[in-house]
C-alpha positions, 0 to 999 in steps of 0.5 A: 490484535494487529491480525485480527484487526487487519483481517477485519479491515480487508474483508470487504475489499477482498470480497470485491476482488474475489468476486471480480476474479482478480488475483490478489494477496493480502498481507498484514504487517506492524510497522512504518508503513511506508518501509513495510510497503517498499519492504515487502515489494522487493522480498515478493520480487514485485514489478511494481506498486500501485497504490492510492494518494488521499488527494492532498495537494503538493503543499499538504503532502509536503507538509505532512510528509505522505506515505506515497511519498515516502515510498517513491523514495524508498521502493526500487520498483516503479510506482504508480498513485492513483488518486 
């Protein structure tokens, strides 16, 4: 289910990459998502993370607490939001 659904969620996105050439690999896993990024940058030897905020503001991502947030915690590589 977790793969099918994962494949499916990515392939409009990795029709742009390809199409831009850009090199890229996708990955599906199940669990905390925020552990799982940070997880699996240190077990691919990753530089850094570069990943997207949903736009919340300071106090809305203290409130609920977002997964950005908790992966500049969590990751020992820099991280870069883009909003």
């Amino acid at each position: 289910f977790h793969q099918a659904e994962g494949t499916a969620a990515l392939a409009d996105v990795e029709t742009l990459l390809q199409q831009a050439g850009c090199r890229f690999e996708s990955l599906i896993h199940v669990g905390h998502a925020a552990q799982v990024i940070a997880d699996a940058a240190q077990a691919r030897g990753c530089d850094a993370i570069v990943m997207g905020t949903r736009g919340m503001s300071a106090f809305g991502s203290w409130a609920l607490g977002s997964i950005a947030t908790k992966v500049i915690h969590l990751a020992t590589v820099p991280v870069t939001l883009v909003k």
